[in-house]
N, C-alpha and C positions, 0 to 999 in steps of 0.2 A: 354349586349354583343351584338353588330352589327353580321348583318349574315358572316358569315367566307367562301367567295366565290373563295376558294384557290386551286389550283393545286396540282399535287404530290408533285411539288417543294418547296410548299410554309410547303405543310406538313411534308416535311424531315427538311428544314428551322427551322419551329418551335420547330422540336427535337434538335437542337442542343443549337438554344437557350435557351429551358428550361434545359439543361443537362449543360452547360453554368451556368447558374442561381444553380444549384445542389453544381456545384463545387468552385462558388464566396460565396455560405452562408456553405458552410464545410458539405453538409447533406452526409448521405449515399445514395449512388446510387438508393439502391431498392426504396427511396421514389420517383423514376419518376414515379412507377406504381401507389402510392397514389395521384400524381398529375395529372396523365390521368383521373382519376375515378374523380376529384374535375371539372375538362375542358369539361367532357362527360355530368355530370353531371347540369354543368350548362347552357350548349348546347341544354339540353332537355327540360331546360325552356325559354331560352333566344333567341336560332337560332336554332329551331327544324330541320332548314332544311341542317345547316350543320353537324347536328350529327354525320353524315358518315364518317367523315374530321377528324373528332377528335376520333374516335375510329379504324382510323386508324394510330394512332398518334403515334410511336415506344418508347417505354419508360421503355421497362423492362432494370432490373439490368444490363445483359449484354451487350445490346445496349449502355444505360447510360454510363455505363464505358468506353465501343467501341469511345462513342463519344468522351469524354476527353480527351483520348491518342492521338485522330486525331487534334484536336485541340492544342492541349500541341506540337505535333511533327510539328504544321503549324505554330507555331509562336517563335520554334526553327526552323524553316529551312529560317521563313525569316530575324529572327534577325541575321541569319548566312551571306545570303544575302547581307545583308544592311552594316555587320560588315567588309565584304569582300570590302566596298567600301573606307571604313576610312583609313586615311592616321597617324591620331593619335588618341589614346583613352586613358582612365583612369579610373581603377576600385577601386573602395573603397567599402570595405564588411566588415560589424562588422560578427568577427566570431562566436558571443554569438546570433546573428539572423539569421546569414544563412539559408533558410527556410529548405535547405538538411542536417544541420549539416553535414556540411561535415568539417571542422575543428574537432568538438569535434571526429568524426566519425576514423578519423586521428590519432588523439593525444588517442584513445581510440588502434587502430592498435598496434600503437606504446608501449604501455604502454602493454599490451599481451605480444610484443615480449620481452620485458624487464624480465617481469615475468618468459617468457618461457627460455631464456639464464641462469637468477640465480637461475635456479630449484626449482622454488613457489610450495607450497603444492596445490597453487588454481591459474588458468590460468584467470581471472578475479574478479572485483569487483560485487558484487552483486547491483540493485538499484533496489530500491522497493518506489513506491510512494501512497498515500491513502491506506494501505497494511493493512494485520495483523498485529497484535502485533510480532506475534513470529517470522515472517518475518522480523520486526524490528531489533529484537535480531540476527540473522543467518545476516545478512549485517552486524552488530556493533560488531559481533566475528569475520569477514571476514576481517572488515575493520583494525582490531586491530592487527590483524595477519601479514596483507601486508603493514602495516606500514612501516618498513623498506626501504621494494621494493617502495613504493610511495613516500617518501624522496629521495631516489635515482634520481628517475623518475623524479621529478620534481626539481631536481640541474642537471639532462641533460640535462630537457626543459630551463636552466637558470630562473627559476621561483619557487622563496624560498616562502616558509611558514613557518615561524620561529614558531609557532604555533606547529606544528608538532612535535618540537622537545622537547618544553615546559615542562619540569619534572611535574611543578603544573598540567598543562593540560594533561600529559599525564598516570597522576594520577587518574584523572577526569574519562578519558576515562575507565581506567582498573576497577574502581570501576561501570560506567557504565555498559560496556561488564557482570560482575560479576551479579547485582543486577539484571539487565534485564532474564541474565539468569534464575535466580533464580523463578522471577517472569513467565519467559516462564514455567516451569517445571510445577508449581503451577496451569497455565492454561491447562496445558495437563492433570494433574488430574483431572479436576472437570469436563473436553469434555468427550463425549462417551455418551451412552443411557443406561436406565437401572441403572441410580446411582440414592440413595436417599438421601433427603437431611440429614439425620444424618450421613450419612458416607462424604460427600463434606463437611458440618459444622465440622467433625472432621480433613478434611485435613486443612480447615482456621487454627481453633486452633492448629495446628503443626505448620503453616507456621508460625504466629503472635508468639507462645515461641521461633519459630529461631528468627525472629525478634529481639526479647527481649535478646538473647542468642548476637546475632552478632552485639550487642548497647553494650553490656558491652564490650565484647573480642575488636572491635575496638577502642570503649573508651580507653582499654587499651594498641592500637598499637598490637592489634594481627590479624592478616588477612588471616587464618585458614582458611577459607571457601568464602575469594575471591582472589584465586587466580591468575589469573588475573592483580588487583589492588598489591600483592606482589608482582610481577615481576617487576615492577617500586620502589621497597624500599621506599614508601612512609616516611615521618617523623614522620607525625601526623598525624592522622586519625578519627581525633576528628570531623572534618567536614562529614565525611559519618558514623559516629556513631548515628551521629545527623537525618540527612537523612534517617538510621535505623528507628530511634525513631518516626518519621514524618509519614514513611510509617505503623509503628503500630498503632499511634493514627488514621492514615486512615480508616484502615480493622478495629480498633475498634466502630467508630462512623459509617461503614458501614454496619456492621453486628448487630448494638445493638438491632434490631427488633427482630434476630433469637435467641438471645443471651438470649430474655425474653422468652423464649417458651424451655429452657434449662431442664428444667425437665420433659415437654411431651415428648421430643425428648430421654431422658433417659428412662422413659419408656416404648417407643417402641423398642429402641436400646439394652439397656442393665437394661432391669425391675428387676432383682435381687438386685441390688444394692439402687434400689430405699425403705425406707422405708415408711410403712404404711401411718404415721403422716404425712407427705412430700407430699404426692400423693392427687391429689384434689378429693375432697370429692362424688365427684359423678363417682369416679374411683373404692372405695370399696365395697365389696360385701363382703356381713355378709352367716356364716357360715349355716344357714336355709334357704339362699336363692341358695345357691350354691345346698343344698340339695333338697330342690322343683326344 
């Protein structure tokens, strides 16, 4: 690093352009102050003499951002400028990059008001991206609800998805909505502090006999317990009977480790039931030993 034998100007200068540089690689603001502390720092070996120069160098968060805005509002007011002189122009904008979404931002307005005329239980769509699970679920109950309203919605936009209307698909979906459910409720038992595992291995084994319970009744075209998936009359439901089955053999190969430890767990849980013979051998206590 050459000596930095620069003005105040040169040192305002240079805030802009590192604050420039902040906002061309996406960082957050506050790292101008990790970039003064890296410029000071190497000032103190390289140009001792303009250390001064550079810890006077403005680069906290609220600067940083101060600068952007001044910058952002200078190159709209020249592009305004410059646009005042054209005599003809042409704009072409894919509305899937807009860097403002302002299309989707739009057609998001729109679609509200749609909801809010035909008295929606809910004033929007939920979207949730790298989310929880049960976040998952709570969008995919939301999304199945407004169904309706977003068929509408989008034969006003002139833009069909015949998808949507799909009996097979929209079978798919109910059966989805249902099972995720299921599965959320399942995670809501086993959260909280203070649980041991023989009471969460007994909520498994509940969940896996419904398993096995909701393979046969759908097997047999009965949809009891996803409700949901009934509201479309499915035909057959042999396909998510299956899907049942899939998700037992799951929870069964992923539990078979606790599965072997089934009678320690008994024993601590519920040791009356357990008898003598059954109980591993360095569990009993002979009747002279209780008495010493």
């Amino acid at each position: 690093m050459t000596s930095f034998c620069g003005t105040n100007e040169d040192v305002l200068t240079l805030s802009y352009e590192v604050s420039e540089l902040i906002a061309k690689k996406l960082k957050p603001y506050d790292n101008g102050g990790w970039v003064k502390e890296i410029l000071v720092k190497a000032a103190e070996k390289l140009a001792p003499k303009s250390v001064h120069l550079y810890q006077r160098l403005s680069l906290s968060r609220p600067t940083v951002c101060d600068r952007i805005k001044e910058m952002g509002q200078d190159i709209e007011d020249n592009l305004k400028k410059r646009a005042e002189k054209y005599e003809n122009f042409s704009v072409c904008l894919d509305e899937t990059t807009d860097i403002k979404n302002t299309a989707q931002d739009l057609n998001n307005r729109i679609f509200k008001q749609v909801l809010k005329d035909f008295d929606a239980d809910y004033d929007d769509l939920l979207y949730f991206c790298a989310v929880r699970w049960t976040s998952c679920g709570n969008m995919l109950a939301r999304f199945h609800s407004l169904l309706p309203k977003i068929v509408e919605f989008r034969n006003l936009e002139k833009c069909l998805l015949t998808v949507l209307e799909d009996e097979n698909w929209l079978c798919d979906l109910g059966f989805m909505v249902d099972i995720t459910k299921h599965l959320n409720d399942l995670n809501v038992q086993l959260q909280g502090p203070d649980q041991l595992l023989h009471s969460m291995y007994s909520k498994i084994k509940c969940f896996t006999s419904m398993l096995d319970l909701w393979y046969n009744q759908l097997k047999a075209n009965d949809c009891t317990h996803f409700p949901t998936l009934k509201k479309h009359n499915p035909t057959f439901c042999t396909q998510y009977a299956l899907e049942c089955s899939s998700l037992l053999e799951s929870f069964n190969a992923r539990f078979t480790d606790i599965k072997s430890k089934k009678l320690e767990l008994d024993i601590f849980s519920i040791p009356f039931i357990v008898t003598p013979a059954s109980a591993p051998s360095e569990s009993h206590q002979t009747h002279e030993t209780t008495k010493r």
